[in-house]
C-alpha positions as CSV (number, residue, x, y, z in Angstrom):
1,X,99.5,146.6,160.1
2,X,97.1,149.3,161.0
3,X,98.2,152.1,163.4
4,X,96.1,152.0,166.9
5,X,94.5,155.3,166.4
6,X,92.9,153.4,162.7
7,X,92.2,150.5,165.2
8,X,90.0,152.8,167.5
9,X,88.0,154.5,165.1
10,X,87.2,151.4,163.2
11,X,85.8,149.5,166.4
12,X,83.7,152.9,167.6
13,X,82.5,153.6,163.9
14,X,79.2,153.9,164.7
15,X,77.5,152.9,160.6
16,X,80.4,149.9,160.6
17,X,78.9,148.6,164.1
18,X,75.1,149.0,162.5
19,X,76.4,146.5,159.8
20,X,78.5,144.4,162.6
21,X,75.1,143.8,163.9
22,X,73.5,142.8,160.8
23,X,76.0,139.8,160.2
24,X,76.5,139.1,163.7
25,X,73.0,138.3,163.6
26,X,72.6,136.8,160.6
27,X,75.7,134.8,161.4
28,X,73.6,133.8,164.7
29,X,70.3,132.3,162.5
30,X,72.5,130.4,160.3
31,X,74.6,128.6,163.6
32,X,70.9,128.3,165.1
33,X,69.5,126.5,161.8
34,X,72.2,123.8,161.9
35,X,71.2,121.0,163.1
36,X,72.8,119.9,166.0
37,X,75.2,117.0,167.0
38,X,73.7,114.4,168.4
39,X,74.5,113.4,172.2
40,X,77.7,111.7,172.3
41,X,79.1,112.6,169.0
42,X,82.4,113.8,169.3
43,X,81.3,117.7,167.7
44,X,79.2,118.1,170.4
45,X,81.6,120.1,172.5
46,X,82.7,122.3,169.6
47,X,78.9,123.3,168.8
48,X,77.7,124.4,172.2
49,X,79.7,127.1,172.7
50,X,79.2,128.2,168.9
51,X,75.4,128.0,169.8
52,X,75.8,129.7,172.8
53,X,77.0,132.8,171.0
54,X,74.7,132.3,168.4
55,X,71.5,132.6,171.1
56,X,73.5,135.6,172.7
57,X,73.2,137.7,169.6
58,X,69.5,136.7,169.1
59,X,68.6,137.8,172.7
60,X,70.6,141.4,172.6
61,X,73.0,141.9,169.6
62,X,74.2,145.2,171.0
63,X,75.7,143.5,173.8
64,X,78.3,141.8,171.3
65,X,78.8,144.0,168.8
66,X,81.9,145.8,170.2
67,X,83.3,142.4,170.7
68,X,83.3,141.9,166.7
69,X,84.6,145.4,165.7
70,X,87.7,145.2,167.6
71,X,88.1,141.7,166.4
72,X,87.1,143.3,162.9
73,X,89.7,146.3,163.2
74,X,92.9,143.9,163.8
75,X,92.1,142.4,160.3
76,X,93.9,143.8,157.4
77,X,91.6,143.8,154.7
78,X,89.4,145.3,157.0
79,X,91.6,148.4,158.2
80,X,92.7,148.9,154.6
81,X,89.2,149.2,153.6
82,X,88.1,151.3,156.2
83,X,91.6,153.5,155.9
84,X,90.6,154.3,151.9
85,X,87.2,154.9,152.5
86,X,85.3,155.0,156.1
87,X,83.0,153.0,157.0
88,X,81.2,152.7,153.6
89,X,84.8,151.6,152.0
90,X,84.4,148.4,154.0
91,X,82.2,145.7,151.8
92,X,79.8,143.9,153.5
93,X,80.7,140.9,152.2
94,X,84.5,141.4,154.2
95,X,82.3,141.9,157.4
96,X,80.9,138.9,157.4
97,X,83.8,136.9,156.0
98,X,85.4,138.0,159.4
99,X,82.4,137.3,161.6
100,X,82.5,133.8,159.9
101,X,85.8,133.3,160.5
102,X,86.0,134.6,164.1
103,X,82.6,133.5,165.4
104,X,84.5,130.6,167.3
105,X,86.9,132.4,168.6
106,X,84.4,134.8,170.1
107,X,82.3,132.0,171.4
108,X,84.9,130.8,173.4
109,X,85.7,134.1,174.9
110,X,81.6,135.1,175.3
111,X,81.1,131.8,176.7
């Protein structure tokens, strides 16, 4: 488990949150490009929020980005990465692994 001081300077890494934007936004195209439930149909409820994060991100990234990193910095493979070798240590493909994974989380919280 990473330290807290590791914790900090992940989420406040100011390259790692440059990339946290890039596949929070990505992220956000892919949820938007979905098509959606229909009305009635019992996912409805679980995709609104989802898409409601998603058209966050498109109308001001910045605004979530700190959200993701200090979701990003509690993940193990994430702090290890960043622990071995800064910001550029971290593969991109981990970072958006993790915003896939927490996105609904997150939407829940954003909401």
């Amino acid at each position: 488990m990473p330290n807290l001081a590791q914790h900090a300077a992940l989420a406040v890494d100011d390259g790692l949150a440059r990339r946290i934007r890039a596949a929070i936004v990505q992220h956000a195209v892919t949820v938007t490009d979905a098509p959606k439930p229909a009305d009635g149909d019992p996912g409805e409820d679980e995709d609104r929020p989802r898409r409601g994060l998603a058209l966050r991100v498109l109308d001001d990234p910045t605004v979530l980005v700190a959200r993701f990193a200090w979701v990003m910095g509690a993940n193990a493979t994430i702090i290890a990465a960043y622990v071995a070798g800064g910001e550029q240590g971290v593969p991109d493909t981990d970072i958006e692994f993790v915003v896939g994974q927490e996105w609904d989380r997150l939407a829940t919280v954003a909401g």
